[in-house]
N, C-alpha and C positions, 0 to 999 in steps of 0.2 A: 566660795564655790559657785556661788550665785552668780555673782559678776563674774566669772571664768566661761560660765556657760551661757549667759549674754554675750561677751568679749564672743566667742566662738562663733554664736550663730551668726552675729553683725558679719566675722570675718568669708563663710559659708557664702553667706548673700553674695557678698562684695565681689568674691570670687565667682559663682554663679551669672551676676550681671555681666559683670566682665567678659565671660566665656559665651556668654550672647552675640557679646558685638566681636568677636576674637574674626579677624578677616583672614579666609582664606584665601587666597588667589587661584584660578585655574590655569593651566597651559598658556591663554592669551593674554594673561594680567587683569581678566575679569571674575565679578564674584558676585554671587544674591542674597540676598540675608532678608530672612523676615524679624522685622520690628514690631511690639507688640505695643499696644495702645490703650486708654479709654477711651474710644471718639467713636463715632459710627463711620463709613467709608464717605458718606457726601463730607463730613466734617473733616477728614482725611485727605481728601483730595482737596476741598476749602485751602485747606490750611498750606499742605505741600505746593500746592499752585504759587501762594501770596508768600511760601519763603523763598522759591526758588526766584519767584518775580522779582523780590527784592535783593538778590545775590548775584543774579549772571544780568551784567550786562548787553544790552539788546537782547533782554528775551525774548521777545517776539520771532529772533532769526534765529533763536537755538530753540524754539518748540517744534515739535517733528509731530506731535498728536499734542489733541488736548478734548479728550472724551470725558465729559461729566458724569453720564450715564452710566457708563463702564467703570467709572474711578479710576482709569488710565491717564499717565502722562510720559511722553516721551520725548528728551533734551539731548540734545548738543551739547557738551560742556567741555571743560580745558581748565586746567594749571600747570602754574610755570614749575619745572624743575631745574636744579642744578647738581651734579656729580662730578668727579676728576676719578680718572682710571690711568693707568701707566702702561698703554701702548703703543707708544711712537717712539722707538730706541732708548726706552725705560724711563721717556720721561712724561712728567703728567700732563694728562688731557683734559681740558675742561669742557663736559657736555653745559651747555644753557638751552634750555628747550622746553617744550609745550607739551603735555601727555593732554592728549586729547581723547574721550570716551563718551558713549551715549550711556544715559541714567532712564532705565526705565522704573518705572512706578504706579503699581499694580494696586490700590484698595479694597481693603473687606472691612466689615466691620470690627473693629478690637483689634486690627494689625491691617501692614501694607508689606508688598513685597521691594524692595530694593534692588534694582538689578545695574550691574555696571560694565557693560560688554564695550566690542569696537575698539581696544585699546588700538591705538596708535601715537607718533610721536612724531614732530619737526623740532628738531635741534642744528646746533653750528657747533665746532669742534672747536678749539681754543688752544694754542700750547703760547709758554714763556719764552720770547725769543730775549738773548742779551746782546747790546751792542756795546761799542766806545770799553772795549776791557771786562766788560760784566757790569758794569755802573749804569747802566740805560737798561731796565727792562720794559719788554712792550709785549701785551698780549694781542697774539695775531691769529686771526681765524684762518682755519687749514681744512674747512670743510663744511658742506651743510648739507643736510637730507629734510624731503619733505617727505610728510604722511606715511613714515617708515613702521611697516608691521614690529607690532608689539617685538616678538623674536628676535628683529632683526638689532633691534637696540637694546634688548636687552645683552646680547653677546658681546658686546663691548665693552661693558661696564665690567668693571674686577671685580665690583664686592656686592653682589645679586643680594646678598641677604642684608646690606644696609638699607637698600636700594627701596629693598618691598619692605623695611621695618619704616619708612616713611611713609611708601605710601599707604600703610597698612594706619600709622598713625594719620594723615589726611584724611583717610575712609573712615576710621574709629571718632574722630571728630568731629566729623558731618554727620553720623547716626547718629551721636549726642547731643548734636545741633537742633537735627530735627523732631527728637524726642521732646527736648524740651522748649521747641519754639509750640509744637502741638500742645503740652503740656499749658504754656502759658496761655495760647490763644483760645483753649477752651477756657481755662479758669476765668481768663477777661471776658468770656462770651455768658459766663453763668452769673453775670455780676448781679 
């Protein structure tokens, strides 16, 4: 009975943390979530600075702010995406493209705020063309869009809910990231 009501509470937590980081998206494919911490805001902003520094290339062209005093940071960032949808006479489309979003981040002491606005995207569209009988296929691009509003590309895609179940998993792994890159770089800083 003991270990029944261990087994439970571990499962309780595991569900509770979980339901922390659970991302919701709004209307533009942005979302905030406060993350909660041991660190003070200077040690928060320390830390989030020197991970993002070490994650986005040329960071210096994607910092938009960088307020010490305020424990403020605000970035330019991008990842690549890839989807297929079937609308071009039922046959499948290959989006390849870039969601690009500003990351702001807010520090207090014991938590930071996480904010992910600005969605937008540039992708190229793809379909399978066959030549020579069907024995030659060549994927040929049938289209491209720059910096198309969040809506605009999402209406294209068939399946919206695989769509944000990635990027839901991409966001849910970058809080975990930063949770525990904060987590490590205090512990090495208490050595």
């Amino acid at each position: 009975m003991k270990k029944l009501i261990i087994t439970l509470l571990f499962a309780i937590i595991g569900i509770t943390s979980y339901a922390q980081d659970t991302i919701r998206f709004d209307t533009n494919g942005g979302f905030t979530q406060v993350i909660t911490t041991d660190t003070n805001a200077k040690q928060e902003y320390a830390y989030l600075r020197s991970y993002f520094a070490g994650k986005i290339s040329n960071y210096k062209n994607a910092v938009q702010v960088e307020d010490a005093e305020n424990g403020k940071i605000i970035l330019k960032a991008n990842k690549n995406f890839r989807v297929t949808s079937d609308k071009l006479m039922g046959r499948p489309i290959d989006y390849d493209g870039i969601e690009k979003f500003d990351i702001t981040i807010d520090c207090k002491d014991k938590r930071f705020r996480l904010k992910i606005d600005a969605v937008r995207y540039s992708y190229n569209g793809y379909i399978i063309m066959a030549s020579n009988g069907g024995n030659i296929k060549q994927r040929e691009k049938i289209f491209s869009h720059e910096n198309e509003d969040y809506y605009l590309t999402i209406q294209q895609i068939s399946n919206i809910e695989s769509f944000n179940e990635k990027r839901s998993e991409y966001f849910s792994k970058l809080i975990a990231d930063l949770k525990a890159y904060i987590k490590q770089q205090k512990k090495e800083d208490d050595f």
